[in-house]
C-alpha positions, -999 to +999 in steps of 0.1 A: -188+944+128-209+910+119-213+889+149-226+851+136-234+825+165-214+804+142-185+813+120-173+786+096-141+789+074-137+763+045-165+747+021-154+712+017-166+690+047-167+731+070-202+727+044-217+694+062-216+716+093-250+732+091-269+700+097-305+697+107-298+705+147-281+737+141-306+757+117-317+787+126-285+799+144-271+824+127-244+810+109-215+826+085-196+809+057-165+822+045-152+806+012-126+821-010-124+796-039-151+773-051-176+755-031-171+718-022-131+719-008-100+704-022-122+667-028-148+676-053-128+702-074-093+695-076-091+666-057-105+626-049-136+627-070-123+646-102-093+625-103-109+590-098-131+603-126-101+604-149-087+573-136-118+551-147-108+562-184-073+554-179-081+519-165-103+513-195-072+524-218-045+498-200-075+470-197-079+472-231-041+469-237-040+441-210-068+420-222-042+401-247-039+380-218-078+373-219-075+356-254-090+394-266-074+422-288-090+458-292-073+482-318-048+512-298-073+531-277-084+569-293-084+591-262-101+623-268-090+647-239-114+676-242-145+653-241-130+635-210-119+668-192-150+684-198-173+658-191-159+658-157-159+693-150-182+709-174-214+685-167-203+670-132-176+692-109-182+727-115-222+727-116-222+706-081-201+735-067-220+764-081-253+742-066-236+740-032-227+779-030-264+788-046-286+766-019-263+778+011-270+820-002-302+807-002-307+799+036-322+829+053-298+820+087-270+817+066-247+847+054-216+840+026-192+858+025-170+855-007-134+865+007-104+850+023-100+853+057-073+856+086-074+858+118-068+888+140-083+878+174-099+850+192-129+843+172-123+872+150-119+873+116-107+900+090-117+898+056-104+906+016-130+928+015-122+950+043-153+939+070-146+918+098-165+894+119-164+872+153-184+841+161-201+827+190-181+800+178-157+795+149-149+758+127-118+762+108-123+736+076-096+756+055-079+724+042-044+726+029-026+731-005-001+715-026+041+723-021+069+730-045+101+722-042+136+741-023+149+742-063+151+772-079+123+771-109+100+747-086+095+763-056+056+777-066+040+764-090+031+784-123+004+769-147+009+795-173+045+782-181+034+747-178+045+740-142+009+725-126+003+710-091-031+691-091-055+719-085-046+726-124-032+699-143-063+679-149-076+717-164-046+711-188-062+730-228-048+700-246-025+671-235+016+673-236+040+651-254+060+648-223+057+650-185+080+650-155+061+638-126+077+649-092+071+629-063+065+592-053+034+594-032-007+586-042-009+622-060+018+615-084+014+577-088-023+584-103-014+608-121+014+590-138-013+564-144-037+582-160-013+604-183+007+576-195-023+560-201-036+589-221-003+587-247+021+615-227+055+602-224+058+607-186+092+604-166+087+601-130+108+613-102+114+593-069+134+606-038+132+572-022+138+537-039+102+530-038+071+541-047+044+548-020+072+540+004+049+548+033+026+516+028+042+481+037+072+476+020+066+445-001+035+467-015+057+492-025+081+475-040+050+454-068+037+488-073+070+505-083+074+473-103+050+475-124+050+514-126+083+508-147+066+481-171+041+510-180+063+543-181+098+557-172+103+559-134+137+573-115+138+562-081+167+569-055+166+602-076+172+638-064+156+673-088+192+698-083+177+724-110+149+734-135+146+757-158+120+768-187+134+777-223+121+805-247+100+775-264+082+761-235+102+733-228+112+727-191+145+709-182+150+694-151+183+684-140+177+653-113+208+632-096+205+600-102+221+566-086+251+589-082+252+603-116+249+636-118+233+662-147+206+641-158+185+666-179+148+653-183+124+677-207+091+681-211+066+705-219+046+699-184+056+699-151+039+683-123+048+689-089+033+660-066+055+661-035+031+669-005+007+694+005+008+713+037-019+731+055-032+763+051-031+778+091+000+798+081-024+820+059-051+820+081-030+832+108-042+807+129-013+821+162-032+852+160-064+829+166-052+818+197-046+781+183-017+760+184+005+741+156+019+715+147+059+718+137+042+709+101+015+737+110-018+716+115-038+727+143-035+712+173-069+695+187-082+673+208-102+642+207-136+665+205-114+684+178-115+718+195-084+738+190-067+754+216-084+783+213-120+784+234-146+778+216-127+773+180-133+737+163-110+723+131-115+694+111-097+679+080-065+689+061-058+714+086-055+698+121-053+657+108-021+630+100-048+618+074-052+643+044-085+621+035-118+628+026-135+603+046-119+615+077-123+647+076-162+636+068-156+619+100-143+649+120-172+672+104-199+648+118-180+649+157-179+686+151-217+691+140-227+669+174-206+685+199-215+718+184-253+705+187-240+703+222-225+731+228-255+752+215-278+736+237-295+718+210-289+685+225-283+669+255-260+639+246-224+639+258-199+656+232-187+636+209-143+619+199-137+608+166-120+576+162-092+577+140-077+536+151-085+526+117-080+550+091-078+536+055-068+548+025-062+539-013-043+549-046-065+545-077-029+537-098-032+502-119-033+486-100-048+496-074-034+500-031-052+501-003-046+498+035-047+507+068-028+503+100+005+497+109+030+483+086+049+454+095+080+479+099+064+497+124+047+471+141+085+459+149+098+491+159+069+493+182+077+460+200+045+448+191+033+409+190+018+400+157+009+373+134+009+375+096-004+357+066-002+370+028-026+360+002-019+362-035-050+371-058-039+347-083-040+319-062-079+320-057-103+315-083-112+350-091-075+355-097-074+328-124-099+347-145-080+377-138-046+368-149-038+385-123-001+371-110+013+402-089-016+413-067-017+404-029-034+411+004-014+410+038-032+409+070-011+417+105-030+402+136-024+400+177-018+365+184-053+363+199-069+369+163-078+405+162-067+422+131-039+453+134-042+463+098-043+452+059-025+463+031-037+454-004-027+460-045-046+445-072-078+451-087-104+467-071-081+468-035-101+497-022-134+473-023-115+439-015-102+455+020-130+469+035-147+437+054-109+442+071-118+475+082-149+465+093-140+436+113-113+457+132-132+487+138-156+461+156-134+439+173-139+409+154-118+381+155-101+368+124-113+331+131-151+350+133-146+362+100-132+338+082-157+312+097-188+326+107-204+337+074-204+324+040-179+335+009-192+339-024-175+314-044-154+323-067-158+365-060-123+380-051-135+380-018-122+347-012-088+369-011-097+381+025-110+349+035-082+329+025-057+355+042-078+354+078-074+313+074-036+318+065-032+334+099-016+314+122-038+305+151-068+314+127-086+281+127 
């Protein structure tokens, strides 16, 4: 039986592991699937690379407003799919697994995995092995739904989560997006943009219903200028016909039998973790009622000597944090191994951000102002609208708006953006609280590029009262 000093499960941030301090242990990857995780192959990168065309498409539709007409936008699917995946995604993955077999301390093995004992591992292939110690970096994987016809996904028939839609041989006429949250909204974006009639599905009344409510509600908005959208709306059946066509039969605002068709499903309703097929129990490591791995602030696991980052363990199914987590990891494994002797590190999770590359675009991060009241906590607000600075005048832009919550002393709780380029325009926020600056600081204490968008966050620390 192998015996690695270190055992890693998972190839997306699990890869970042093996840094500089720990080469030359003798370290064991196990990857079932592609290297580079859920982000680079079915995930953030692939999917912002078909949003960029999808912008260009409604831009080019938009710019009316500018004073400037284009002709209707040609979109050429098979060039766009395979630019992305043919000359970007899939020969950064094979790279990844080819440099790692490469490493003389480092052993792949090319199989899923499960455990079967503290620090011990059983393999597809029949061998098993044990670590010194083990990083479980398995991620997670998208859900269906409780319907009958939904509940796994089957790509063959035209029923895609988004490990395969974006893989799709040609594009559909029609689509029925299920699900309200970032997955489903950019997907609706880009494929509407692309000329598929899509019909989107909404449990709640509100897109993106977990960011601040006002947010929501402009984003839904202008979702339903661009495409069909059913909110408030429940799926009760689906089925596929002999010609290919699926028919989903959704409840909606009390009416009942609403039969949507479309030759392409996409179920965008969550993701859950994948510790239920690792047998993580049998690993000695606690869940989650939603099954992530229970950790603690140096994201060990309950299990001695077992470390998880990412998907697996976090609240945040993000990139970036589970970036975060894999550097926390590397150090305190550094430490563990003797190969340093700095105190372990925690990974800060107080300001976690996030975005969704729709049109337009949402970022944010904190609490919202719902559950900063249900909290009983003091705050102070102030809400900027993009077309009320200068930047916003060139734009046209008249629905886009950044909110910033505040203690009454001036430190900043959290931000929550839409409009162009939101994802850049909030990130001085994030700075400023993950530093303890004060709004007043901010706002005051540097110069604003007159007339960039920036003016957006400076004019919303201003706006707070007690700012200035």
């Amino acid at each position: 039986m192998p015996h690695h000093d270190l055992v890693i499960v998972g190839t997306g941030s699990g890869n970042t592991i093996v840094t500089p301090e720990l080469e030359g242990l003798d370290i064991a990857i196990i990857e079932s699937g592609r290297f580079g995780g859920t982000c680079l192959n079915v995930g953030c990168i692939p999917t912002k690379m078909f949003v960029l065309p999808a912008d260009r498409v409604v831009e080019a539709r938009e710019s009316a407003a500018l004073g400037v007409t284009f002709g209707e936008p040609t979109v050429d699917w098979p060039a766009i799919r395979d630019r992305i995946f043919e000359r970007r995604i899939d020969p950064i993955a094979a790279a990844g697994e080819e440099y790692r077999r490469s490493q003389p301390f480092v052993t792949v093995y090319g199989a899923r995995a499960r455990f079967v004992g503290q620090r011990r591992l059983a393999l597809t292939t029949g061998e098993e092995v044990t670590g010194r110690h083990v990083v479980v970096a398995a991620g997670s994987r998208p859900v269906g739904l409780p319907v009958d016809g939904l509940r796994m996904p089957d790509p063959a028939r035209g029923l895609h989560t988004s490990d395969t839609v974006m893989r799709l041989d040609a594009l559909p006429a029609r689509m029925v997006i299920l699900g309200g949250g970032y997955v489903a909204c950019e997907f609706a974006h880009v494929f509407s943009a692309f000329g598929v009639a899509v019909t989107q599905v909404q449990r709640s009344d509100v897109l993106l219903s977990r960011h601040e409510r006002a947010l929501g509600e402009a984003f839904t908005a202008s979702a339903r200028e661009r495409y069909r959208l059913l909110t408030s709306t429940r799926v009760v059946a689906a089925d596929r016909d002999e010609g290919g066509t699926w028919h989903v039969t959704v409840t909606h605002d009390g009416v009942r039998d609403i039969v949507l068709d479309a030759e392409v499903v996409l179920l965008a309703v969550g993701r859950t973790p994948n510790s239920d097929e690792l047998d993580a129990h049998a690993g000695g490591m606690a869940t989650m009622p939603d099954g992530t791995l229970v950790v603690d602030a140096h994201q060990r696991t309950t299990a001695p000597d077992t470390w998880a980052l990412g998907d697996i363990c976090g609240a945040w199914q993000l990139k970036h944090v589970a970036n975060h987590e894999a550097r926390v990891v590397a150090h305190n494994l550094a430490v563990a191994f003797g190969r340093t002797d700095a105190p372990y590190a925690e990974s800060d999770h107080r300001f976690v951000p996030a975005a969704v590359f729709g049109h337009p675009q949402v970022a944010g991060f904190g609490p919202t102002s719902a559950e900063l009241d249900e909290a009983g906590t003091a705050y102070v607000s102030a809400t900027q609208a993009y077309g009320d600075v200068a930047y916003g005048w060139a734009l046209e832009d008249r629905s886009g708006f950044l909110t910033v919550h505040a203690s009454p002393d001036g430190h900043i709780l959290a931000a929550h953006c839409i409009g162009p380029a939101a994802s850049t325009v909030i990130q001085p926020l994030i700075q400023a609280a993950s530093f303890g600056q004060r709004a007043r600081d901010v706002a005051r204490a540097q110069y604003w590029i007159h007339p960039a968008l920036a003016e957006v966050v400076e004019n919303a620390l201003l706006g707070l009262p007690g700012a200035v």
